[in-house]
C-alpha positions as a printed Julia matrix, in Angstrom:
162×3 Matrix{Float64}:
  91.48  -108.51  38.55
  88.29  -110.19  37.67
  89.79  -113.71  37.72
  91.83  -114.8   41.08
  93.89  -117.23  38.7
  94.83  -114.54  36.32
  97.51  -111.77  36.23
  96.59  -108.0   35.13
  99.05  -106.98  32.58
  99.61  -103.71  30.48
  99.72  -104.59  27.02
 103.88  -103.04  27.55
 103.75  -105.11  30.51
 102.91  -108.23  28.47
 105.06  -107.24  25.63
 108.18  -106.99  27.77
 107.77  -110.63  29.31
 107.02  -111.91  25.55
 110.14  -110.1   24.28
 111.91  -112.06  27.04
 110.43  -115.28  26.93
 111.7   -115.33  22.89
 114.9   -114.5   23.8
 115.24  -117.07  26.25
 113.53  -119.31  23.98
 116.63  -118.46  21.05
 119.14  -118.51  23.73
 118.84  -122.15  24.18
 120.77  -123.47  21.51
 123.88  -120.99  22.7
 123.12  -122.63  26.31
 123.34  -126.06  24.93
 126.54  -125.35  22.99
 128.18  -124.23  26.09
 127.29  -126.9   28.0
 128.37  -129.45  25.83
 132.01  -127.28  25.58
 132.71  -127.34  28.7
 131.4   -131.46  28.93
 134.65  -131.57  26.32
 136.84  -130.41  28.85
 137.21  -133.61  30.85
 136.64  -134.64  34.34
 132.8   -133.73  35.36
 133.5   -133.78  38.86
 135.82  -131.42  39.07
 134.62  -129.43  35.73
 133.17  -125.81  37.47
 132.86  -124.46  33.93
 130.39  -127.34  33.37
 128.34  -127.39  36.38
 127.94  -123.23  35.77
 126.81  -123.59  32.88
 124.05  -126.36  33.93
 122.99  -124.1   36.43
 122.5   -121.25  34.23
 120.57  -123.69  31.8
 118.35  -124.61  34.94
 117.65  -120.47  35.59
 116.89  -120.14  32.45
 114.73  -123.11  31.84
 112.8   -122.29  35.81
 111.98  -118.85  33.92
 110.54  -120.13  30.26
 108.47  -122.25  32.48
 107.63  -119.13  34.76
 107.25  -116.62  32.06
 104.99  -119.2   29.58
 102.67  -119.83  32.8
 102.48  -116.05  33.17
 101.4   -115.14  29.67
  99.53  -117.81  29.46
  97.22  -116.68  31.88
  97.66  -112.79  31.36
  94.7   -110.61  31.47
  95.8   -107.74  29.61
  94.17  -104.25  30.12
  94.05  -100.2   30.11
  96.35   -98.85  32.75
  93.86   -97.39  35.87
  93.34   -93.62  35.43
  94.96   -92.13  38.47
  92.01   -89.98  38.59
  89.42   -92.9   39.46
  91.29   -93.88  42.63
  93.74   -96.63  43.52
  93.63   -99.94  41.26
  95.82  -102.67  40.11
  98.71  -101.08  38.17
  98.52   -97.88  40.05
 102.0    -96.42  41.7
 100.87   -94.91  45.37
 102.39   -92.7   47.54
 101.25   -92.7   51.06
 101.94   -91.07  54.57
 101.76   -92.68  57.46
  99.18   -91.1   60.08
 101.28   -89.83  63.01
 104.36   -89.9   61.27
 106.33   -87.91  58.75
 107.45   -91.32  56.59
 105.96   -91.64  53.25
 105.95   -94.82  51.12
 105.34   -95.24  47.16
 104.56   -98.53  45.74
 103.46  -100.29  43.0
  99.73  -102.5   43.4
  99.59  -105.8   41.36
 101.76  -108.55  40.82
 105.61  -108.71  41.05
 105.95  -109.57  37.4
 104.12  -105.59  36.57
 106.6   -104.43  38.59
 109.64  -106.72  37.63
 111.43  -103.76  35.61
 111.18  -101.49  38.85
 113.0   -100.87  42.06
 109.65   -99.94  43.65
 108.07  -102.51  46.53
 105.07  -104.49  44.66
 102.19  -105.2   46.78
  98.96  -107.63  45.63
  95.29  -105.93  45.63
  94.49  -108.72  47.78
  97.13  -107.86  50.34
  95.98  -106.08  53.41
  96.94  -102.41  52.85
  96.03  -103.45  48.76
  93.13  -104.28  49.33
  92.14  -101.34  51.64
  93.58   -98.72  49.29
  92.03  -100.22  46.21
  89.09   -97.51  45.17
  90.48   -94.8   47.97
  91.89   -91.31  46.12
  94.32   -88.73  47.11
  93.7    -87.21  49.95
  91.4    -90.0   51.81
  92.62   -91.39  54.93
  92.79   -95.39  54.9
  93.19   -97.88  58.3
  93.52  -101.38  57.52
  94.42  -104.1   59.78
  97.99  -105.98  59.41
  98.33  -109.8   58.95
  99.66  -109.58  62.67
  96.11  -107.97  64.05
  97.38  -104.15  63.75
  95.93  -101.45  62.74
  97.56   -98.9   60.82
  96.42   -95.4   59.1
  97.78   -93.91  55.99
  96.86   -90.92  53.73
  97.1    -91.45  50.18
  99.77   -88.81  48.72
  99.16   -89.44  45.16
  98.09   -92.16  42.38
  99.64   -92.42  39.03
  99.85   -94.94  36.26
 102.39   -97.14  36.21
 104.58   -97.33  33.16
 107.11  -100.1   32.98
């Protein structure tokens, strides 16, 4: 990530939150229509139909503005080859030192990893930033936001593909 107020995107990545931005976008009028529907129906106050469908026209409108500010300042790129070590867009599987529990995750922003059940974490969070470079098999301490210190061994890197 070469710019702190940019967002590393696949071109998929970027493709996928332009697909949905459009259909937002063309939803609108259908969002309109049902709001003004259920204004038909009488009584505001006591109108649930009505004040549902406001709220889903205030989701929808919070995530245009979302997804707009997100393209907008997309910097769209290669996927990391696994090979080169831990990088933004790379899925990692770790274990933690002393322990038998492994974790896999995703590094980079929430939005690469909004079609995913894995756990996102930035490269400029603490164990994303001490991973970033490190390759299977290296052993990794970094220090917690609450002061500790914990080891892991990298398990694997691969591309993520959304």
């Amino acid at each position: 990530m070469s710019d702190p107020g940019k967002t590393w995107l696949t071109q998929a990545a970027f493709d996928k939150l332009q697909s949905e931005l459009d259909e937002l976008i063309a939803n609108r009028p259908a969002v309109a229509a049902e709001i003004n529907e259920r204004r038909e129906e009488g009584d505001l106050k006591e109108n649930g139909g009505y004040h549902a469908a406001r709220e889903e026209q205030g989701r929808q409108e919070g995530r245009i503005r979302q997804l707009e500010e997100l393209i907008r300042n997309a910097e769209i790129g290669e996927a990391p080859d696994p090979n080169s070590g831990v990088g933004i867009g790379s899925v990692v599987t770790i274990q933690y030192v002393g322990d038998d529990d492994t974790e896999k995750f995703l590094i980079g922003s929430r939005e690469i990893g909004a079609t995913t059940d894995l756990q996102v974490y930035s490269p400029e969070s603490a164990i994303g930033g001490a991973l970033t470079g490190h390759k299977v098999g290296d052993e990794v301490t970094y220090e917690t936001p609450t002061g500790a210190s914990i080891t892991v061994k990298v398990l694997g890197v691969e591309t993520f593909i959304p």
